[in-house]
C-alpha positions in Angstrom: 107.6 6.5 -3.8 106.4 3.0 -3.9 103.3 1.8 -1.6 103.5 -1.9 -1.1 101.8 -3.8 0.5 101.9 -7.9 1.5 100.8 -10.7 4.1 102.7 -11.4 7.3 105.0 -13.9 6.7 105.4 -12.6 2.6 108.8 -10.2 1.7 109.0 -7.5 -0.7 112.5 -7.3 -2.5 114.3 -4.0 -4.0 117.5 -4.5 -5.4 118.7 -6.9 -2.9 117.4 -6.0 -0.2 114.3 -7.9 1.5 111.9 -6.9 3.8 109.3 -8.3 5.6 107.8 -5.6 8.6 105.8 -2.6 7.8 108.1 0.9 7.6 109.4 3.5 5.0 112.7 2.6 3.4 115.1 4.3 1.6 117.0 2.6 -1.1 119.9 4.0 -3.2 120.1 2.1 -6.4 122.5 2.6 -9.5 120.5 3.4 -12.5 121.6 2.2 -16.1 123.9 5.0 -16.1 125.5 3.9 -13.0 124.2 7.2 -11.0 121.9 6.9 -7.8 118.7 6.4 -8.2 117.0 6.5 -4.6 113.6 4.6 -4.0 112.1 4.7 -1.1 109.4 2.2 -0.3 106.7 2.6 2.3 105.8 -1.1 3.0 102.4 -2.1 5.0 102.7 -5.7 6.4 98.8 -7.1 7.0 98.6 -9.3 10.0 97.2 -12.7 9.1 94.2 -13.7 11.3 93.0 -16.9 12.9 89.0 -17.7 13.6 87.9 -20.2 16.5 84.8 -21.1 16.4 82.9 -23.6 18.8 79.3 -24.3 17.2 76.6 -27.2 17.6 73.9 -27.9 15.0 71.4 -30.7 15.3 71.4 -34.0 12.9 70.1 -33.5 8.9 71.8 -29.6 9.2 74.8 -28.0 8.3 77.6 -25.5 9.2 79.1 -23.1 6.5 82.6 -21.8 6.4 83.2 -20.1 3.2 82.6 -22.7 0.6 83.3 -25.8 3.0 79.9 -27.0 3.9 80.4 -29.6 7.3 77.5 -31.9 8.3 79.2 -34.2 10.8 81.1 -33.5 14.0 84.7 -32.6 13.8 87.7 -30.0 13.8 87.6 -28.4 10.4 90.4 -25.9 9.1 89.8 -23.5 6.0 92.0 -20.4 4.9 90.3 -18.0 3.2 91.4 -14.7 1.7 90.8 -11.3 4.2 89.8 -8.2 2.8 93.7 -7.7 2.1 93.7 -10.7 0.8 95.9 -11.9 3.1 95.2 -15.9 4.7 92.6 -15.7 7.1 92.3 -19.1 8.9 88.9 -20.1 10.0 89.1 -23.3 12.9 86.1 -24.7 12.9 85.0 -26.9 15.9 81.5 -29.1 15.4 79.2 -30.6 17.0 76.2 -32.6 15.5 73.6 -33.1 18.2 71.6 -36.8 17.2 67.8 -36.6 16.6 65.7 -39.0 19.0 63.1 -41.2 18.6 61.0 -42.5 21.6 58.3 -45.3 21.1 55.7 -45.4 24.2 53.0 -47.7 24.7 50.2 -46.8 27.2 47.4 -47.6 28.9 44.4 -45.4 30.3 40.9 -45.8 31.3 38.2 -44.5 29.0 37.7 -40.4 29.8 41.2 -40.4 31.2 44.0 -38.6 29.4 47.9 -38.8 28.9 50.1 -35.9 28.1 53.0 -35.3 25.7 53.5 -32.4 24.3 49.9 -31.6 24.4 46.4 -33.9 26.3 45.6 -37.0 24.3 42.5 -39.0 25.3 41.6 -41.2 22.0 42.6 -44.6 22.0 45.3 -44.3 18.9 48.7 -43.7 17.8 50.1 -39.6 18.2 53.5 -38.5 16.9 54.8 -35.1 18.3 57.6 -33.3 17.8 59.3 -31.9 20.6 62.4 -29.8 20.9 65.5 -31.8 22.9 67.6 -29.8 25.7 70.2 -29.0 22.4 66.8 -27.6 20.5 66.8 -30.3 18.4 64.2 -32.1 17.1 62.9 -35.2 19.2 60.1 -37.6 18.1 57.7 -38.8 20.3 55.5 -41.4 19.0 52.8 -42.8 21.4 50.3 -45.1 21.1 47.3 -44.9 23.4 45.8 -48.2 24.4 42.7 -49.0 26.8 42.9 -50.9 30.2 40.5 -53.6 30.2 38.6 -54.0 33.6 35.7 -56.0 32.5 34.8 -53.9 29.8 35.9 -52.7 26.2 37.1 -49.6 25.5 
């Protein structure tokens, strides 16, 4: 008995005879001596398989798939071997989210205080990062400047 086994959309020949779905087959053969000889095949066919992912990642990271490293937003295809080794196609759908910057300028009285991210009350430049809505990364730089009523700060 012969136990075969291949990838959808692969064949297996004996004699002349070609098959290409899963089942036991009997084959009758002449030998060298021009008597039967009977084989009979059991043949497993392994379904190939198809992946779809949707993923987002923010700016400056990456997304794996197998070997294929992908860093900018896209539709990626890779096949890579199953555990039958049979094709196993991975669609990869990406989305890089941008990093932001924001620059603010402002302006409080002396003993007041101006929040982002945490309470700031010295008159000088702060940089926070804060996560986005895509949990990404977002800069925040702000530069805390006095009002002048008829005084200095």
């Amino acid at each position: 008995m012969l136990n075969e086994e291949i990838c959808d959309g692969d064949f297996y020949t004996v004699g002349t005879n070609v098959y290409t779905t899963s089942g036991t087959y009997t084959v009758i053969l002449p030998d060298v001596n021009g008597c039967d000889s009977t084989i009979i095949l059991n043949l497993t066919v392994h379904p190939l398989s198809e992946t779809i992912l949707t993923e987002e990642i923010c700016d400056g990271n990456s997304y794996s798939v197998g070997s294929s490293v992908y860093t900018t937003s896209g539709t990626y295809t890779d096949i890579l071997p199953d555990v039958n080794s049979c094709d196993s196609t991975v669609i990869l759908t990406l989305t890089v989210h941008p990093l932001f910057e924001t620059l603010l300028n402002e302006e409080i009285c002396d003993g007041d205080s101006y929040t982002v991210g945490q309470v700031y009350t010295n008159f000088r430049t702060y940089t926070d990062i804060l996560p986005d809505v895509n949990s990404c990364d977002s800069t925040v730089i702000l530069t805390l400047l006095c009002i002048h009523f008829l005084k200095l700060c």
